[in-house]
N, C-alpha and C positions, 0 to 999 in steps of 0.2 A: 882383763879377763871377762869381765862384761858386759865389753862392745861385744867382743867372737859370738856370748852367747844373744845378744837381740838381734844378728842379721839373718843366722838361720828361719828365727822365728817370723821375719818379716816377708823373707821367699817364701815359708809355707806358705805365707797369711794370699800373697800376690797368686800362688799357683791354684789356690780355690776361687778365688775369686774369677780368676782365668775360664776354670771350669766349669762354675755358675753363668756364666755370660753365654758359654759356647751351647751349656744347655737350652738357654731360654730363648736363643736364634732359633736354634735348631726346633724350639716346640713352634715360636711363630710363624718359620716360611714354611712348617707343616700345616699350619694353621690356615696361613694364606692361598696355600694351594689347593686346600680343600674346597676352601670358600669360590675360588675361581671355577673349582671344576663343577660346583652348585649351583651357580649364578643363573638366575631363566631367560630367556627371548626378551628382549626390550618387545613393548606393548604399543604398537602402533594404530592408529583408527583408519580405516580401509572403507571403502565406497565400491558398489558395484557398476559394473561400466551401464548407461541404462540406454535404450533405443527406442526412441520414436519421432514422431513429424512434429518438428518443430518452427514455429514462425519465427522468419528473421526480420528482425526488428533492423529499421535505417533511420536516424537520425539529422536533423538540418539544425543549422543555425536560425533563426529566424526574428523579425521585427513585428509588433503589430502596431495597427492601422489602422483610422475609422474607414469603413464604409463609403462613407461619404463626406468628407472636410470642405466643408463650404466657407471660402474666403466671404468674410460682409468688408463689404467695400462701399466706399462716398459716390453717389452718382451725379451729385450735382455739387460746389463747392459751396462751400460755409462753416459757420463755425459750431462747431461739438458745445451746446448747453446744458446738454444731459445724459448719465450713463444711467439705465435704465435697468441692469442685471447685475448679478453675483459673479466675480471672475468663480472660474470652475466651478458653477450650480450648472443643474442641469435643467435647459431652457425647452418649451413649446414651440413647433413651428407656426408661425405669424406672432410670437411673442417679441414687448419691444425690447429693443437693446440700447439703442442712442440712439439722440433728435441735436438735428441741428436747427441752426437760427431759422423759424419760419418766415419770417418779418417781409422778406423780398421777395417770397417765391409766393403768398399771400395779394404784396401789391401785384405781381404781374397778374395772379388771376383776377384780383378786382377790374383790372385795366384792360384785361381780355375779354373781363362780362361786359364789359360797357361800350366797347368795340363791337360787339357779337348784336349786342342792343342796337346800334346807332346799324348797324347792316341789316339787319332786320328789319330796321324804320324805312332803310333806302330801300328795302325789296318790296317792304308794302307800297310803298308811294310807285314803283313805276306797275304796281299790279294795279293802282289806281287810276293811270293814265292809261293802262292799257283796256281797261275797262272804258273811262271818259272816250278813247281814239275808238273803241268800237261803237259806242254810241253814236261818236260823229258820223262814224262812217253809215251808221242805218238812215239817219237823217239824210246825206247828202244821197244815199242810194234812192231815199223817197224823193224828193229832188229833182233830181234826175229822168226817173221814171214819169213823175209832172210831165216836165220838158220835154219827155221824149212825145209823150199823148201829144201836146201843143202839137211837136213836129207833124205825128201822122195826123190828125185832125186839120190841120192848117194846109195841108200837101194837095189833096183832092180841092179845095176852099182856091187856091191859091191859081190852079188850072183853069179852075171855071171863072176866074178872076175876080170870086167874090167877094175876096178882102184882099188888102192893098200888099204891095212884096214888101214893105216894111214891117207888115205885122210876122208875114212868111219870115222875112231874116232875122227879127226880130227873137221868132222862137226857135230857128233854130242856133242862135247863137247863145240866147239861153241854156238850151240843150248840152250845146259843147262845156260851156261855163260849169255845167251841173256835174257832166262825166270827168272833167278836170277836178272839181272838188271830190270824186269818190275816189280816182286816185291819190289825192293827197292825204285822205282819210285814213287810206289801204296803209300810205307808207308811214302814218304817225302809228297804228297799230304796229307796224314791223321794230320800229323804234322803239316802241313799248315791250315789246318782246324782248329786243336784245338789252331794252335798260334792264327787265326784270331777268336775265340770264347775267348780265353782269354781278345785279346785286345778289343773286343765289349765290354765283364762288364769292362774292366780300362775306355771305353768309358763313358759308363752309370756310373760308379761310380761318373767317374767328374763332368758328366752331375749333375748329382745327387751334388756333392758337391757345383757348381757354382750356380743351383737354391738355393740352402739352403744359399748359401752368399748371393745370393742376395735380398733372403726374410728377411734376418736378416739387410741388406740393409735398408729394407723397413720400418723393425720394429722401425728406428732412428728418421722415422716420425710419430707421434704421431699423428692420425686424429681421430675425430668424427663417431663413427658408425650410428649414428640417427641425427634426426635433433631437432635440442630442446634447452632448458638453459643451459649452462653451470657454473658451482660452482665457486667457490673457488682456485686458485690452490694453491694443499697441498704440493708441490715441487718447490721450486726456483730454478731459472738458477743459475748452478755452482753445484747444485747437483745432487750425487751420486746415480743414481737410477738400480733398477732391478729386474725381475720378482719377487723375493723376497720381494721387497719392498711395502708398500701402495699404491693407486690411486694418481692419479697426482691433479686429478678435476674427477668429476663428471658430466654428460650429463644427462640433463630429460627431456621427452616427457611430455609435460604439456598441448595441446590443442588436443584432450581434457583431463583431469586431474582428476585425480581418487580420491577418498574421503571414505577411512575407515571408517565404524562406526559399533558397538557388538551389537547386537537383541537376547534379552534372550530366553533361547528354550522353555519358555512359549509360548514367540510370536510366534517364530519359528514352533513349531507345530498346534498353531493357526491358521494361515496363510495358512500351508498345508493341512490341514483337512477340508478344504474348498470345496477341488477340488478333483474330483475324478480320474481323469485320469493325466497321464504326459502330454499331449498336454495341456490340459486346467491350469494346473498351470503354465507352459512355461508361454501361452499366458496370463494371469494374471501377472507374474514378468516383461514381455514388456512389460506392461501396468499401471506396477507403475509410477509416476511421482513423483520426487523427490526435496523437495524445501529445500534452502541454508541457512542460518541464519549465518552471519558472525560477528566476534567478536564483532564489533560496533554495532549490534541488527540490524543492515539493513539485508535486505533479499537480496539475491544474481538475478540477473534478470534473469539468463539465467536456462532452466530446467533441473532437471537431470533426468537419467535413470538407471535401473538396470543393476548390469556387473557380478558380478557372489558373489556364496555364497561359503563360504569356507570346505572342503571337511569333517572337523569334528567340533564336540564340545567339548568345550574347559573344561576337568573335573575340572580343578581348579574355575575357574568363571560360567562356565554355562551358557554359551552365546557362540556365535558363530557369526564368523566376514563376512560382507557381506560389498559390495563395492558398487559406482553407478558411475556412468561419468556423468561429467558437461562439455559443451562444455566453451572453454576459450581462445576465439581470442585475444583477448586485454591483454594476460597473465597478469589477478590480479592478480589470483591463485598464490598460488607458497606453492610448498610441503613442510610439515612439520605445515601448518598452523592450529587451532582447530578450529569448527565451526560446527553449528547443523544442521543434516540429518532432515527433515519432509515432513511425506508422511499420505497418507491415507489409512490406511489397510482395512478398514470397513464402513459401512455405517448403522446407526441407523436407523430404520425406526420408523416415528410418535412418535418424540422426543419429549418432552415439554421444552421450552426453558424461562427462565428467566434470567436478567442481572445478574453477580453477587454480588456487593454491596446489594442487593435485600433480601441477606442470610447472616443471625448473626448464628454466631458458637457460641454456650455455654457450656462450657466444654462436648464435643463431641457428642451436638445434636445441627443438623443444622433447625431455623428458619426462617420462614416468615409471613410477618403482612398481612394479605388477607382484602381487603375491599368488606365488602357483601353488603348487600340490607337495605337500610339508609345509605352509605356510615360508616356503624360498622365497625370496627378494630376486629378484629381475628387473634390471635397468633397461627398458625399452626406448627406442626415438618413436616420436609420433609426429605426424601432420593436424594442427590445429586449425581452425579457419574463423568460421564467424563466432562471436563473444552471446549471450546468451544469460542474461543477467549473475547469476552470481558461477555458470556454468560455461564451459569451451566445450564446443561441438568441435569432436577426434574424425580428421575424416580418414587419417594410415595410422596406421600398431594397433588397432585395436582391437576386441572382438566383443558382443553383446555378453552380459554377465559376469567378466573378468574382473576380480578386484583389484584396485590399485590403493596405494596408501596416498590418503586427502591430510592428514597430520601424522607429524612424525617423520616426514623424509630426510630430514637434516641428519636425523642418524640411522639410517640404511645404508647397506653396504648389497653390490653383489653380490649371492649365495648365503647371506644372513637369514640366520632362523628368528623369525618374529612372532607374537600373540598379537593375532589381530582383533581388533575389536571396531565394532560398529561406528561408524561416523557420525559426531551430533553436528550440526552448520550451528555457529553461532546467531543471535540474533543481528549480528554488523553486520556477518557474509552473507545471509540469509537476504538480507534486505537490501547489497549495493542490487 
């Protein structure tokens, strides 16, 4: 009798329970409905489309260079006694570097001056005989002149038979005797001539020998042609060097310092086709200004300029290598470095510029979410072209003024109602 009565009591208990649950759905999805129908516009940050003349920047890979790298090199063989510099100090031009052994380049000039002496002794002695040969020769010419009076005095004398024809043959065979010895006079002067024209080149030869010792003298000091860094040296003391042999070190002119970079002959004819005359493209290449990009992404502070373009292109690449100068007091620089050339070849005029994050690529059609009039979402294709630091110049979709959303596009929808709010660029976007 008392099970019958606790089952009714348990259905009641079950059928409110029922009824409480059905209630309190029912006040929720009223709940939740409401809440949906309240909800406001997702808040998006939006940019205005902006227009004007913008420089397009073009970018190179590029090397730098010294100026001028002067190989020091051995001009005469010997051996290395002394390094005379700081590997990587920076050296004076005529400052030394290395000496080698002077010891034998010393005896040949001794051995040249004494040479040079002993030829100089031989050119005075025939300037002395040719002096003595001219004296003879005055004597035999007075002589002579004697002889000859005998003859004509003796001539008349000799007709009238006043004195005997021996005295007559007599003078005049003196006579011949006398003009025989001025000849011979004549030719010991000629012979004094050509001894003294021999011993002038023994002169000049030696002369000639002791400068050439003493330039190979010289060659034992190894100085700096320029002024600038010096390398490495690739020779130690004790070693066997000579013209044959490699550079000792190297010397480079680094301020200012040159910076290789390849410009394809797209650009390259680009560039020229600009200008019509030779003067106005000169006066355009002195008026590029050239910025640094070094390997740590920092910009280089100081500007560079153009230095010249290389006389051909290159058939295997198709580019063609053109240099710039960076001034470089503070020698950061240093050759052999990589780092990127940027300059501005052009100027776009009435560009349309939007941020880039602004543009979703999908599989190779570039979007943008344009907010019109209701703050509607519009998914537009646009044509993008050149990059513009943290900005893409729109050259199709677009129109000056038009906002498009720069954050927040991951959740836009066509025909979606948005609050748009103003665009801040972070300090990273700001600055790539």
């Amino acid at each position: 009798m008392k099970a019958h009565l606790w089952i009714p009591r348990v259905v009641k208990w079950m059928t409110v329970c029922l009824i409480l649950t059905s209630l309190i759905d029912s006040v929720g999805c009223s709940s939740s409905t409401q809440g949906a129908k309240t909800s406001e516009p997702p808040v998006v940050e939006v940019v205005q489309v902006e227009q004007k003349d913008v420089p397009i920047l073009t970018e190179w890979i590029g090397t730098t260079d010294g100026v001028v790298n002067a190989d020091i090199k051995a001009q005469v063989s010997g051996y290395l006694m002394k390094q005379d510099y700081t590997e990587g100090s920076f050296v004076q031009k005529g400052q030394l570097l290395f000496e080698i052994d002077p010891r034998p380049f010393q005896a040949a000039v001794d051995q040249g001056a004494g040479q040079l002496a002993q030829a100089n002794g031989q050119l005075a002695q025939a300037k002395a005989q040719l002096t003595q040969a001219e004296a003879q020769l005055a004597v035999t010419e007075a002589n002579q002149v004697r002889t000859q009076l005998d003859v004509d005095r003796y001539a008349p004398l000799a007709k009238q038979q006043a004195i005997t024809q021996q005295d007559m043959d007599n003078a005049t065979q003196n006579n011949v005797a006398a003009k025989a010895q001025v000849q011979a006079a004549k030719a010991q002067i000629e012979t004094a001539r050509a001894q003294i024209q021999g011993a002038t080149a023994a002169v000049q030869a030696a002369a000639a020998a002791v400068e050439t010792a003493e330039l190979n003298l010289s060659f034992t000091r190894l100085t700096s042609p320029i002024e600038g860094l010096a390398g490495v040296a690739q020779q130690q003391v004790g070693a066997l060097v000579s013209p044959a042999s490699g550079p000792v070190t190297t010397v480079s002119t680094v301020d200012p310092i040159k910076v290789n970079f390849t410009a394809s002959e797209q650009e390259y004819l680009d560039f020229h086709r600009r200008y019509s005359t030779p003067a106005s493209l000169e006066a355009a290449r002195k008026g590029l200004r050239l910025e640094l990009i070094l390997a740590d992404g920092t910009v280089y502070p100081q500007i560079g300029t153009y230095y010249f373009a290389d006389r051909e292109i290159s058939p295997g690449t198709g580019s063609i290598r053109v240099a710039g100068l960076f001034p470089n007091r503070g020698n950061l620089l240093r050759p052999g470095q990589y780092a990127r050339v940027r300059t501005s070849l052009k100027t776009k005029e009435g560009a349309l510029l939007i941020p880039q994050r602004a543009v979703t690529e999908m599989q190779g059609t570039y979007q943008v979410a344009v907010v019109g009039s209701g703050n509607t979402i519009a998914i537009r294709n646009v044509k993008p072209s050149d990059r513009v630091g943290a900005e893409w110049i729109i050259d199709e979709g677009l129109k000056p003024g038009e906002r498009v959303v720069a954050e927040g596009v991951q959740k836009v929808r066509p025909g979606m109602t948005v609050n748009p709010k103003p665009y801040t660029a972070t300090a990273e976007t700001a600055g790539k």
